[in-house]
N, C-alpha and C positions, 0 to 999 in steps of 0.2 A: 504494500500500500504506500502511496505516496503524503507525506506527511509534512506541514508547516507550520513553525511557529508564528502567530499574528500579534506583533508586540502594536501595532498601530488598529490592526481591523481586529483588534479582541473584542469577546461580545460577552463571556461572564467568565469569573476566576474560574480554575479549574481546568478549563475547555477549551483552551489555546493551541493544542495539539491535535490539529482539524484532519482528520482520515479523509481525503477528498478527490486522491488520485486514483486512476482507471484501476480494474483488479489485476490487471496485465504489468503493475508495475515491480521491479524487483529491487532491492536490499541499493545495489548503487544506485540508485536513482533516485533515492532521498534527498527531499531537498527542504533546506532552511533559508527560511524569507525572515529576517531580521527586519521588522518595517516591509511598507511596503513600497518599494524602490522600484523606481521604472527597467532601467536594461539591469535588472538584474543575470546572475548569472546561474538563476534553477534553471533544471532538466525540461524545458517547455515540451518536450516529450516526452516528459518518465513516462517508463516502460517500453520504451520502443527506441532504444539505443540500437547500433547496429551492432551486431552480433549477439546481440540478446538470446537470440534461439538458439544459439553454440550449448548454452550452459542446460539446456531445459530437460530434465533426466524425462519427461514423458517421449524424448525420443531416445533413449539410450535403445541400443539394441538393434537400432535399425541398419545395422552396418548385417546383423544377420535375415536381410531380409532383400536378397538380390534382384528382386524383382521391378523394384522400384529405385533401383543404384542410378541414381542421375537422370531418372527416365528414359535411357540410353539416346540422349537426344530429342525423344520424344516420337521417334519415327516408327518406333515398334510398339506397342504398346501394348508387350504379350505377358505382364505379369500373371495375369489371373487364365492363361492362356489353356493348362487344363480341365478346367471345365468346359471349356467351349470346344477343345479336342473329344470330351466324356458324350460330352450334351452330341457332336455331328455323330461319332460312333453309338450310340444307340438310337437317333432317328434313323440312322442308315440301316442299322440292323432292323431294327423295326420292320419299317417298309417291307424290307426282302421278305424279310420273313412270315410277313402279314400276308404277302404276295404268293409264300411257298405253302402257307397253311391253307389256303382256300381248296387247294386242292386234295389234302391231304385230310382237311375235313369232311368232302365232301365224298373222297374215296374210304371213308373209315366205315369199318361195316356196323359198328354198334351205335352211329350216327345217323345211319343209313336208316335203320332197322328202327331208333326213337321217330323218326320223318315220314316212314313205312313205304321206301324203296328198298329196290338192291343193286349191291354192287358189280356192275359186269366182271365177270372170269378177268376178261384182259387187265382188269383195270387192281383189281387185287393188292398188286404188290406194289400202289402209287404206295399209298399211305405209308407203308414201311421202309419203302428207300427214301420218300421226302421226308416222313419224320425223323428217320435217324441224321439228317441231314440237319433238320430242325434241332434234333440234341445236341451234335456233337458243335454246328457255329452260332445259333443262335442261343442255346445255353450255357455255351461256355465262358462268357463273364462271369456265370455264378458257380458253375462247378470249380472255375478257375479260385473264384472267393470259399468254395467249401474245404480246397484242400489248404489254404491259407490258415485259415480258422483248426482246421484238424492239428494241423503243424506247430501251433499256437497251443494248442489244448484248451481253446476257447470258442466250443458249440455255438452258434448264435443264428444269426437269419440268413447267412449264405450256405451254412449248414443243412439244413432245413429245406433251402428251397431246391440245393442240389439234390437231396435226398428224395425230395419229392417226386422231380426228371428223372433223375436214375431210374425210380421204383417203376416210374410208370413206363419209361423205357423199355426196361426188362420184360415188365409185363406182359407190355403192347409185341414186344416181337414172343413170346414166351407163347399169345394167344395164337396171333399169325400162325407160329409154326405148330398148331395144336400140340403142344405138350403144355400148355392150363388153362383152364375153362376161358369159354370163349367172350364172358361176361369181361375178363380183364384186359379188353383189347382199348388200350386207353388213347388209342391214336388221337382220334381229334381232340380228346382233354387234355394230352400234351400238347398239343399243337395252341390250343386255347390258355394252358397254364406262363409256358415260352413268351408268346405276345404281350400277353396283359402285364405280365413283369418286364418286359422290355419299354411297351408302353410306361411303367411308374416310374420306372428308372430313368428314360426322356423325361417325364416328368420334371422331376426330382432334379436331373441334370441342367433341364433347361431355367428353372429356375434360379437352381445355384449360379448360372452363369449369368441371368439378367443382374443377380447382386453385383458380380464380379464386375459385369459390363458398366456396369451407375458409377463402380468406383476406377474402369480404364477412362469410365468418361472425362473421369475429373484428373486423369494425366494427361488426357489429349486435350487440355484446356490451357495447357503449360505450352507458350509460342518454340517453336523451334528455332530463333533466333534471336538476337538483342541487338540493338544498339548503344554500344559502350561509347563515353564518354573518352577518349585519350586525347590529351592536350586541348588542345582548341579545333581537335578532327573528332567525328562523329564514325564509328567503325561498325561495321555488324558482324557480331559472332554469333559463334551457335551460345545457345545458351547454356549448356552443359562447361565453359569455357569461361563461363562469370565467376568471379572472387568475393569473398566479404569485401565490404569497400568501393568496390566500382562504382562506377557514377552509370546511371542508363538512363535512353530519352525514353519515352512512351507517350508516343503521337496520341493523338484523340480516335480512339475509336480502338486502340491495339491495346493487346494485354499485357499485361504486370510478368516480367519473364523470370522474376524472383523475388522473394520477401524483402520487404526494406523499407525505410524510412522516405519522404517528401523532404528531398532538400531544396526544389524551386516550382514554385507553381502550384495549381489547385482544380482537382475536376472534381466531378460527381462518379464515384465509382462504382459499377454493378459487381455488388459481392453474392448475389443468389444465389451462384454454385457453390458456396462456403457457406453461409448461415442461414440460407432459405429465406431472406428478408429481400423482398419482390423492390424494394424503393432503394433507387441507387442513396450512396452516402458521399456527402462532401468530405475530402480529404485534402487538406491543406500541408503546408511545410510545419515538417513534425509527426504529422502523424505517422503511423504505420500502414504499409497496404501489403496484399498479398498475391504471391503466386497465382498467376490464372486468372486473377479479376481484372476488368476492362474499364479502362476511362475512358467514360462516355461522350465528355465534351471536350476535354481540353488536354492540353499534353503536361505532362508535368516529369521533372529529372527526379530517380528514385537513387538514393544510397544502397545497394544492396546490403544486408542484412543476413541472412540465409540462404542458402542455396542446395537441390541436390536434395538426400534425405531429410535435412532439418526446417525443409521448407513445411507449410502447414499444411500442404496438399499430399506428402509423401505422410504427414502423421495421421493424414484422418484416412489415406488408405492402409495403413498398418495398422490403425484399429479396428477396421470393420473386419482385414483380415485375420485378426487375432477375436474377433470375434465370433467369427465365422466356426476358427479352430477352438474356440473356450468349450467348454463340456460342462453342460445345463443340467441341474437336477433331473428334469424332464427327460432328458436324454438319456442321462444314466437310466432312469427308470424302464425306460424304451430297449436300452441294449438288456439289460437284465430279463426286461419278459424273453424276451427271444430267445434269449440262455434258457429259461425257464420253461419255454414255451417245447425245446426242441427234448427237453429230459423228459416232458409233457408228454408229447408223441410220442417219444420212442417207447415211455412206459406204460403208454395207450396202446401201440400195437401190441406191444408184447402181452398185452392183459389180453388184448382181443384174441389173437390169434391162441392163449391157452383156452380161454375160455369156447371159445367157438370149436375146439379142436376134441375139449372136452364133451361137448354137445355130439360130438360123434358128425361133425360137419366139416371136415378137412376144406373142403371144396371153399364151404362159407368161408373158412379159417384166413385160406390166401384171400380172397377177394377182398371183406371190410379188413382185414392187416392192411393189404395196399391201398385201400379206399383213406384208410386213416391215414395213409403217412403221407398219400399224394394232397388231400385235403387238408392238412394239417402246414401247408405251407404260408411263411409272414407277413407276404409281401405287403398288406397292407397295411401291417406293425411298422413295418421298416418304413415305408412315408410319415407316419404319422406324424411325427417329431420333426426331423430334417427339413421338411415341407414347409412346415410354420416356422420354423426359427430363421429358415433363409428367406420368407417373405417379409417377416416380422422385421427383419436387420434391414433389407431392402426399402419396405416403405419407410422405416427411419432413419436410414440414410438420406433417402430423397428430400423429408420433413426436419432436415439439421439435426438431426438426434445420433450420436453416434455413440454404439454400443459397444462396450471394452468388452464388459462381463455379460456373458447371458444368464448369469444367475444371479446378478444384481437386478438386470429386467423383469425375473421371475421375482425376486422380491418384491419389488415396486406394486403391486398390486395386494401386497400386504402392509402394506407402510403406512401406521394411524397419525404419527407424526413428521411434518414437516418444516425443519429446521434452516431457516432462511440465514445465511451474512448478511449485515445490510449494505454496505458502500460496494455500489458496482451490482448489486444482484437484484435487491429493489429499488436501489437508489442507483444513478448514471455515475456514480462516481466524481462525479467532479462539482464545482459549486456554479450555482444558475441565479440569477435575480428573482426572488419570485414574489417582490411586494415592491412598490414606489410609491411614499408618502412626498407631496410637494406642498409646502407654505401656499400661503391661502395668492403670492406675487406669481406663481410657477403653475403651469401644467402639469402632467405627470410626465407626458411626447417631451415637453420642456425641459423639465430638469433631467429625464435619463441621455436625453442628445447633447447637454452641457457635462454630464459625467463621462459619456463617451468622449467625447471631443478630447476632456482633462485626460482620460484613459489608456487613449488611443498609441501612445508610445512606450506603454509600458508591456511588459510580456508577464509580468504578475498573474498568476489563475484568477486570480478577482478582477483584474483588469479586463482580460479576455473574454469573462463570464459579462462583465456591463457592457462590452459592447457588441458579442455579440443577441445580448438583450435588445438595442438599441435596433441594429441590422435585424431581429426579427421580426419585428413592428413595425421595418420598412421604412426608419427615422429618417434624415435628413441630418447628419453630424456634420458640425459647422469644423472649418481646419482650425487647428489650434499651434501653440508656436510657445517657446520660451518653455518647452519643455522639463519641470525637475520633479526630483522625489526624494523624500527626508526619511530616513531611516526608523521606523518605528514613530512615526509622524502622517505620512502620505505622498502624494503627490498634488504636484500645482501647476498649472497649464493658464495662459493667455489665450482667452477665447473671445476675439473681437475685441471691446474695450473693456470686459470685464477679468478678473481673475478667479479662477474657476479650480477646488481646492477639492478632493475627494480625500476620505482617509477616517478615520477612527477615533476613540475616544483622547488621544493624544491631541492631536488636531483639532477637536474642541476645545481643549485645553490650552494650548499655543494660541488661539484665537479667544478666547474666553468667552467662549459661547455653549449653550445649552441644549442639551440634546431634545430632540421631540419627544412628546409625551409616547408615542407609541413605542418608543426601544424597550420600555420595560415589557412590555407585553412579547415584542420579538425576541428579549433574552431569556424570559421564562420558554420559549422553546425551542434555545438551543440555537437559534438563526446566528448569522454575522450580521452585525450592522457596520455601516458606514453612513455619514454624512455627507453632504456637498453642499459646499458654502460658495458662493458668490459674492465677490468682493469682501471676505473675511466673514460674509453672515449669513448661517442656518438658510439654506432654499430647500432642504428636504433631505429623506434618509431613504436610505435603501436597505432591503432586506435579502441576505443570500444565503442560502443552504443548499445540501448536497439536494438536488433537486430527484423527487420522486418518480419513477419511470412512471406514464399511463396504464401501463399491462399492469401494473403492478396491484392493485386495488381487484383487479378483475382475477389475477392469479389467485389472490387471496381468498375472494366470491368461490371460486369455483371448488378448491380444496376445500370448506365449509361445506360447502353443497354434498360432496360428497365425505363428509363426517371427520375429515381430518381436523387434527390440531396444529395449528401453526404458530411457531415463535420464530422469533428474532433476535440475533446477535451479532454485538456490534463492540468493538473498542470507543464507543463515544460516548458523551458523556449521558449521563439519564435523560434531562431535560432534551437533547436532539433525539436520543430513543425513541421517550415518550412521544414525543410529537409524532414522528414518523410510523410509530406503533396503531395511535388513535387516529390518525387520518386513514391507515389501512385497516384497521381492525384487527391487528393481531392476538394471539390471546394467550402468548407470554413473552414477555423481555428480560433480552440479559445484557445489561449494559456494563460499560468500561469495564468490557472484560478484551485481556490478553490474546495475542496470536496463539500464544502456546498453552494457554488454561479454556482454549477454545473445546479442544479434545475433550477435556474434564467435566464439560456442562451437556456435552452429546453422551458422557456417561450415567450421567447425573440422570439424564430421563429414559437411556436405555433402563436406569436400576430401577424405574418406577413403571418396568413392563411395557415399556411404547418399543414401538419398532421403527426409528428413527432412519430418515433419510434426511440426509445435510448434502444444502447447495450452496459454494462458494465457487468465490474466483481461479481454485487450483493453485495458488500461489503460497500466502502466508497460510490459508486454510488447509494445507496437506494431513496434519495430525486429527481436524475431525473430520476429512474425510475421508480418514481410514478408519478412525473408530468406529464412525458412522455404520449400520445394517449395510446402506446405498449412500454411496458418494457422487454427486452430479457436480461437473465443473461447468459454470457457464459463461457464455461470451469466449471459451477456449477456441473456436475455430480460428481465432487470430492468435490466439495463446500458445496454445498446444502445451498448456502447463496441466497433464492429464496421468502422471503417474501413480497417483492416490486414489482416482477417480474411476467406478465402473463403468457411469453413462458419460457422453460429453456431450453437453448441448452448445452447439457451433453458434446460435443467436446468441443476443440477448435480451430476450423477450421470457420474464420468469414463467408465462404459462406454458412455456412448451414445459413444465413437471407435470404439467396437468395431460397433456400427450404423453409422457412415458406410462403416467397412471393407467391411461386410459388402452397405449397398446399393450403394455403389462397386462391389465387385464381379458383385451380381449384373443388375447393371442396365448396366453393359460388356459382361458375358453376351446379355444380351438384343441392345442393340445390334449385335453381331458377328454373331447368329446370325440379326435381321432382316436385316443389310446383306448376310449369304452367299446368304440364301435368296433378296432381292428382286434383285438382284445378279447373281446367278447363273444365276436363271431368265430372264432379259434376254439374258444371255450364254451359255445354251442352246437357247431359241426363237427367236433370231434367225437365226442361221444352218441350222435346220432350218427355218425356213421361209421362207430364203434357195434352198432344195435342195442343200442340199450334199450330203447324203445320194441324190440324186434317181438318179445312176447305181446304187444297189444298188437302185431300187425305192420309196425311200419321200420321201415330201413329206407336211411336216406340214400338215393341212388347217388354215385359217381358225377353223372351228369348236372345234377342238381347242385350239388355241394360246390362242382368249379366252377357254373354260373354264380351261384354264391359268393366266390371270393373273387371274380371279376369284379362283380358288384363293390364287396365291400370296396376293393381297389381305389376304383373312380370314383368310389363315394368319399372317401378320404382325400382323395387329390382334390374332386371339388370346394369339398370342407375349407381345406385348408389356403384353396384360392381366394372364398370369400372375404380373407384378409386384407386384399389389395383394395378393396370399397373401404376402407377404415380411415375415416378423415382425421389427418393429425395437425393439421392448422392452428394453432392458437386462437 
């Protein structure tokens, strides 16, 4: 946090130590305003020094992460490239083999004989040379995954499914060559089981790869070239060729070719492919911008700052892809059935086949034994999970939410409490005007265009904050001349013939003059005051504090709405708490508390049974948001200060908590309702076509059972599509 003493704009003892800078600011970037002096020499960009991102441990690691090393220029942009190699080889097999089963269903005689045709003599022996054709390339991704799993000595869903083909394999030519009942000729429910699993698996692939695709989009947004600054020549390099330090032009209308600071000029930038916020942002000398975003109107020279993996673009793609790889409660639960499911069957056949053998039915014995084990395949387990967690990452990617952990996402829809920072998370961080009191001589337009005017050469954060006050309202500031500023005093400007004096309770003093009646009411809440006098006397006071974001009040609505409790914590003093507490509603405060006793108070109401999630800056906030249940860092997609953090919301707009709540829960939803249905119907069809039922009369047929689990199949792939209608907008 960026921090200054106000020995001139103090506003009540105590509270001189104003938290006021962006959350993005770090440890050197502290800066001390003795008075308030015009060129002074603070950080007019704390936090966004150049090479700032060098230091930022939420990139450590990324040197193991080859995919995105320099974006190799930008011209290949194959990091995330096998899935999209996964996703074409199973469309591809697909087809075929959709293509080779038609026939081999249509020549299967137990198909024939359900439709009540028959098969020509000639035609015989389609079904068994196409479907072994169908086992040996179209099932072999999965027998390929069951000897894996064997090898491993961990049974699970490619186990199972290969088991399945095998069995029905063997069967189907065992019938063919009449040596076993000719009820087991499973040709076309191989041919039928092959598909639908090749079909889940394009599923499944093509999914995974649209995630992947959202985050090549955002390397191909990275220019293939730059224009470097050398001497008084203008030179274009590749990008991958830029240094910390370089000076770069960026025309109006071209992109930002690497992270860095505004050392001349000023446009409106489109950052929507970083923080989902649709309204470009002004960016002026000092700010920070980033890789990949485009100045829209005007050209402006950047200092580069980062480059390469420490850019903000190479961190929010190592997080989705670490998120991708993190391993979700849900998911455990998911690989576990499958284990569970396949000891399942196997001790399902094996029960059938004694039991039926003991009934003096050999015959029955093989048939429901094969019927159970080829029925008994996951496939629809094995979507269940995968399916939603890579749609769930995807729409949150798209909507600025980016997910480290997926098992802080699964928390998040347990989460009764919500634990706000305030500078930078509900508040903008910085200080704003947000009151003008003018003497009964002054307008309000009046006196803030004579305080700009006074203002206007000073680089002071209070300074900057009154005019651009001033410039919002559209003023007319008059030029000012004779320029100075007194140390813990103010400053003083010549504006036409008057002298025009802005500054603090010192400045009243030096003048001996009295402050308006209103300060006491703005120092009971914590506000800075200043005055400005004209020609040595009281024309009116102003009122600044870290000003309140708009989202903010409606973030707060909305957590209420759905039963949460929300507090607030802040290093400031009560009286600015308060305020900022009772203007939003919050419904507890922890004021002038510490960076590092921050941890202590997220303990303090984990001990009273809440399941706390704490949203800070990422920065000073690291210790509670690791103590925290769920750590959210926001405003991080310029940060990328995300090591402590499981979610990282790229805006900062505080209701996108109210989107992680909200896809947390509908994407659990989903989950529970794939894992009952794929689940379920496993631990339904098995033992019907086990015969349990067989004494009242019924045995599930063959044919039924693998209609059954096409069904379930597509019913889970749909399920879990209708994630993508899930509005996460603020």
């Amino acid at each position: 946090m960026v921090g200054f003493t106000m020995d001139s704009h103090q506003h009540h003892d105590g509270a001189q130590a104003r938290d006021i800078g962006p959350g993005s600011a770090t440890d050197a970037s502290r800066v001390t305003a003795t008075g308030h002096h015009g060129h002074m020499s603070h950080d007019h960009g704390a936090g966004i020094a150049p090479g700032a991102h060098t230091h930022h441990s939420g990139h450590s690691g990324h040197s193991d992460h080859p995919d995105h090393s320099g974006h190799n220029g930008h011209s290949d942009h194959n990091g995330h490239s096998g899935h999209a190699g996964h996703t074409e080889r199973f469309r591809r097999l697909f087809w075929i083999m959709l293509a080779v089963a038609i026939p081999v269903v249509a020549a299967s005689p137990m198909f024939a004989m359900i439709l009540g045709y028959e098969v020509p003599g000639w035609a015989r022996w389609i079904a068994p040379v196409l479907g072994t054709l169908m086992y040996v390339w179209g099932g072999s991704p999965f027998l390929t995954g069951a000897v894996d799993e064997i090898r491993a000595r961990r049974p699970g869903m490619m186990l199972l499914i290969g088991l399945a083909i095998t069995v029905a394999f063997l069967a189907s030519w065992g019938a063919s060559l009449g040596v076993l009942h000719h009820e087991l000729e499973f040709w076309w429910e191989l041919a039928l089981l092959i598909v639908i699993m090749l079909l889940g698996h394009w599923i499944e692939m093509r999914s995974l790869a649209q995630t992947a695709s959202a985050l090549d989009s955002l390397a191909a947004l990275l220019p293939d070239e730059a224009e470097r600054v050398e001497g008084d020549d203008i030179v274009t390099v590749a990008a991958t060729d830029l240094r910390i330090d370089d000076v770069v032009v960026v025309r109006p209308g071209g992109r930002i070719p690497a992270d860095g600071v505004v050392i001349q000029g000023a446009a409106h930038v489109d950052e929507s492919m970083i923080t989902g916020e649709s309204r470009a942002v002004r960016r002026g000398v000092g700010d920070r911008v980033v890789a990949g975003t485009v100045a829209t109107d005007s050209g402006v020279r950047v200092q580069v700052a980062a480059i390469g993996e420490d850019t903000a673009l190479a961190g929010i793609q190592k997080l989705v892809a670490d998120a991708q790889a993190s391993s979700s409660r849900a998911q455990r639960i998911a690989d576990r059935a499958a284990a569970w499911l396949f000891w399942f069957a196997l001790a399902a056949a094996i029960v059938t086949a004694l039991v039926w053998t003991a009934l003096g039915k050999p015959d029955d014995a093989v048939i429901r034994t094969i019927t159970v084990l080829v029925i008994a395949c996951p496939h629809a387990l094995g979507l269940a999970i995968p399916l939603v967690v890579s749609i769930a990452t995807e729409r949150a990617a798209k909507a600025g939410i980016l997910v480290k952990d997926r098992l802080a996402l699964e928390t998040m829809r347990s989460v009764d409490t919500v634990l706000f920072d305030k500078t930078g998370t509900l508040t903008k961080g910085a200080p704003a005007v947000t009151a003008v009191v003018p003497t009964e001589q002054f307008s309000v337009d009046d006196l803030l265009a004579l305080a700009a005017s006074a203002e206007r050469d000073s680089e002071h954060p209070l300074a900057a904050a009154i005019v651009a006050a001033a410039a919002a309202r559209g003023l007319d500031v008059p030029a000012s001349a004779d320029f100075s500023s007194s140390p813990a005093v103010g400053v003083s400007a010549r504006v036409g013939e008057h002298i025009v004096e802005v500054g603090g309770p010192n400045l009243l003093e030096a003048n001996v003059a009295q402050e308006l009646g209103v300060a006491d009411e703005w120092r009971s809440e914590g506000a800075i005051i200043l005055h400005v006098l004209v020609d040595h006397a009281v024309a009116g006071a102003l009122r600044l504090a870290d000003e309140v974001r708009p989202e903010s009040l409606r973030a707060v609505d909305a957590l209420h709405a759905r039963g949460i409790h929300v507090v607030m914590i802040t290093g400031d003093a009560a009286a600015v708490a308060e305020h900022v507490g009772a203007e939003l509603g919050i419904d507890r405060i922890y004021a002038g508390v510490r960076p590092e006793d921050k941890a202590s108070k997220v303990r303090e109401l984990q001990d009273e049974g809440r399941t706390v999630a704490m949203i800070g800056d990422g920065v000073n906030d690291a210790p509670a948001l690791t103590q925290a249940d769920v750590g959210l860092a926001i405003g991080a997609g310029t940060d990328v200060a995300i090591a402590s953090a499981g979610v990282i919301l790229a805006g900062s707009d505080p209701r996108s908590v109210v989107s992680v709540i909200d896809l947390s829960t509908a994407s659990y939803r989903k989950m529970s309702q794939n894992l009952w249905w794929a689940a379920g119907y496993n631990l339904l069809s098995v033992p019907l076509a086990a015969g349990v039922l067989a004494p009242f009369g019924f045995v599930l047929p063959m044919s039924v059972g693998a209609v059954l689990m096409s069904l379930s199949t597509i019913i889970v792939a749909l399920n879990a599509q209708l994630l993508r209608h899930l509005d996460l907008r603020p």
